[in-house]
C-alpha positions in Angstrom: 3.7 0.9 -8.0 4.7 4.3 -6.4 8.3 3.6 -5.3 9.8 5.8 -7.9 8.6 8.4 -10.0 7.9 6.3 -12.7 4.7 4.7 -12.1 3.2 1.1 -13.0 -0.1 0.2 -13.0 -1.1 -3.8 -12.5 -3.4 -5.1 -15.7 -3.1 -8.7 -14.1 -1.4 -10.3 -11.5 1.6 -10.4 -13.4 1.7 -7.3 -16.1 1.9 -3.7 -15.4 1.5 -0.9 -17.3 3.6 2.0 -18.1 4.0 5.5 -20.6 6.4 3.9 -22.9 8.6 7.4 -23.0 9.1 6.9 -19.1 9.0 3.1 -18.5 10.9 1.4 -15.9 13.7 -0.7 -17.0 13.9 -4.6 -17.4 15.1 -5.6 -13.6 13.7 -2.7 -11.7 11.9 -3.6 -8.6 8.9 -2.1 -7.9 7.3 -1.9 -4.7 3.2 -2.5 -4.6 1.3 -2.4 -1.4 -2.5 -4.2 -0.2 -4.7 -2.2 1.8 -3.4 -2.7 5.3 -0.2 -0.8 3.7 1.9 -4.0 3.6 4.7 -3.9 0.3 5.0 -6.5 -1.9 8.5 -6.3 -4.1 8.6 -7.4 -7.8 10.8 -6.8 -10.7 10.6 -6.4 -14.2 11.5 -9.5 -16.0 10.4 -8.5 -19.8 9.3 -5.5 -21.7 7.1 -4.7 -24.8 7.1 -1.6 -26.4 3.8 -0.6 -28.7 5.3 1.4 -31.7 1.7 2.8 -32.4 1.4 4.4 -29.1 2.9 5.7 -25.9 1.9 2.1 -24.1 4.5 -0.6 -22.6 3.7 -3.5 -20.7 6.1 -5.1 -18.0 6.1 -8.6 -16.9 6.9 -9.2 -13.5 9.2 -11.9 -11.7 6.5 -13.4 -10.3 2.7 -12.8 -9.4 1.6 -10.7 -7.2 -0.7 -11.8 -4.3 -4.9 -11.3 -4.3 -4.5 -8.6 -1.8 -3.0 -6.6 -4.5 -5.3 -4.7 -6.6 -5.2 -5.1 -10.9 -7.6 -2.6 -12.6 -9.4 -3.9 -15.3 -10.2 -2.2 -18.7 -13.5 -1.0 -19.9 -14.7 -3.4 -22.7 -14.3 -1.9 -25.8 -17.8 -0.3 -27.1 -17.8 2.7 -29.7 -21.0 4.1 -27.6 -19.0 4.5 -24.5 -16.7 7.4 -26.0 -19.9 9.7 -26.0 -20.5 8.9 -22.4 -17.5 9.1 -21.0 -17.5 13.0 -22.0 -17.4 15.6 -19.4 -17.4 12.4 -17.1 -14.6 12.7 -14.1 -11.7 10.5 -13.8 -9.4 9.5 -10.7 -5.2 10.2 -11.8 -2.3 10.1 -9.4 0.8 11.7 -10.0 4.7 11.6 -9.2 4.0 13.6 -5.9 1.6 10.4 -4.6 -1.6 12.9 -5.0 -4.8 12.3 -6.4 -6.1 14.5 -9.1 -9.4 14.6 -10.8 -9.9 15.9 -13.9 -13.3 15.9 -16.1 -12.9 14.1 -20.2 -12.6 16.1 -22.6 -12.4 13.6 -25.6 -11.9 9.9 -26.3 -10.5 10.1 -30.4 -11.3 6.3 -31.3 -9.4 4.4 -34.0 -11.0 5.5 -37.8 -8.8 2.7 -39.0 -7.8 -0.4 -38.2 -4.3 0.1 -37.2 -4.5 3.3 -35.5 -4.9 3.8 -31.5 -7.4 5.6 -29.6 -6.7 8.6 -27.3 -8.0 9.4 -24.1 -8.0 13.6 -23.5 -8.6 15.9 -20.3 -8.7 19.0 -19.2 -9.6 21.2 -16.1 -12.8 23.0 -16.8 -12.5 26.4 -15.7 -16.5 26.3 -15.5 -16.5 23.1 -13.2 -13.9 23.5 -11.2 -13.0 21.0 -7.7 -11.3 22.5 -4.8 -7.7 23.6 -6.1 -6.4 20.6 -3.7 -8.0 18.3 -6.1 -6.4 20.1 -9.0 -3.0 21.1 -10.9 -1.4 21.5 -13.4 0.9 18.1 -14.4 4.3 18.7 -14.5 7.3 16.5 -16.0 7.4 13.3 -14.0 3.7 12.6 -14.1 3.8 10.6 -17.3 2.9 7.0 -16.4 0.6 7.7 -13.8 -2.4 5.6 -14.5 -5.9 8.1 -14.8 -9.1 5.9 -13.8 -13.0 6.0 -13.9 -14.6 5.3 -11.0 -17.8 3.2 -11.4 -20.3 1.3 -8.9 -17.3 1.8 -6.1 -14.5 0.0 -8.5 -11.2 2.1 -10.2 -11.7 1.0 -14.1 -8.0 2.2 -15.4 -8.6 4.4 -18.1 -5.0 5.5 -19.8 -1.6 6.1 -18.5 -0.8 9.6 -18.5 1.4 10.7 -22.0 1.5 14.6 -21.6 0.9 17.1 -18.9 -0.3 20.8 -18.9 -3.9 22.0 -18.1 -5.0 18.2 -18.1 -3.8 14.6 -19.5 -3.5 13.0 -22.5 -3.0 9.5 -23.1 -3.6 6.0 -24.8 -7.1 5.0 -24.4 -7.1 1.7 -22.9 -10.8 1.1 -23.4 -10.4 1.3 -26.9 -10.1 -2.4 -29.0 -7.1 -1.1 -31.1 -5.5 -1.1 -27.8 -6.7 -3.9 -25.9 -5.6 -5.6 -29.4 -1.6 -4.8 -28.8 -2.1 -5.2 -24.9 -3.3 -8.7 -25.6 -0.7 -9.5 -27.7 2.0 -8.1 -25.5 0.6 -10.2 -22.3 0.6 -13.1 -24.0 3.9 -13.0 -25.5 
């Protein structure tokens, strides 16, 4: 949902997800459209909060239809940190661009109760065209950052902190699917 500068990014047909330091609010209507550009209006209905991490999940009013696109998680697997390093991932931002930015680091839980973090940077050495590439500003928390695999957007984190790249929960992580689980469901 781009209709305000907050962003939310559909996890199912019925959950989005949002930087929990620049959520939208329960009863805030966001505005998702299908490929032929058509909106579809929903509004929050509930809220969840993770205390661990910069993560919270809305529950919409009501499903939204198949022609919407959700984004599904990686599954979590410890060997896919290693090789999702210097890999490039998709992120928009409050402006409606779209960014890319290579990994720089996926920090996975050591302990049980601690969340993973998904790092990037712009690489000075491997650099896009500068219309491909900024620095993110204030406003750009939210915006969801995704791998891009066999033709399908895999939603990796929600951006947390901006500068010379993003930082953010890693949502392929099992510490994370763990409270994202818990949050759908309740």
């Amino acid at each position: 949902a781009w209709n305000k500068p907050q962003a939310g990014t559909l996890i199912t047909d019925r959950h989005v997800i949002m930087a929990k330091h620049y959520q939208h609010g329960v009863g805030a209507t966001l505005v998702f459209h299908d490929a032929k550009g058509t909106p579809v209006t929903r509004s929050i209905l509930a809220r969840h909060v993770d205390p661990a991490t910069d993560m919270a999940i809305g529950q919409l009013n009501a499903p939204v239809p198949d022609s919407i696109a959700v984004y599904p998680l990686l599954k979590p697997d410890p060997k896919t940190y290693d090789t999702l390093v210097r890999t490039w991932i998709v992120m928009t931002d409050n402006e409606r661009k779209v960014l890319f930015f290579p990994v720089r680091a996926v920090a996975f839980a050591a302990e049980p109760d601690k969340a993973e973090l998904f790092m990037t940077a712009l690489d000075t050495a491997n650099r896009l065209d500068k219309v491909f590439e900024e620095t993110l500003i204030s406003g750009d928390s939210g915006h969801p950052a995704f791998l891009l695999s066999k033709g399908q957007l895999i939603l990796m984190s929600v951006n947390t902190r901006g500068g010379n790249g993003m930082t953010g929960p890693y949502l392929g992580g099992s510490v994370n699917q763990t409270w994202i689980q818990k949050a759908i469901q309740a």
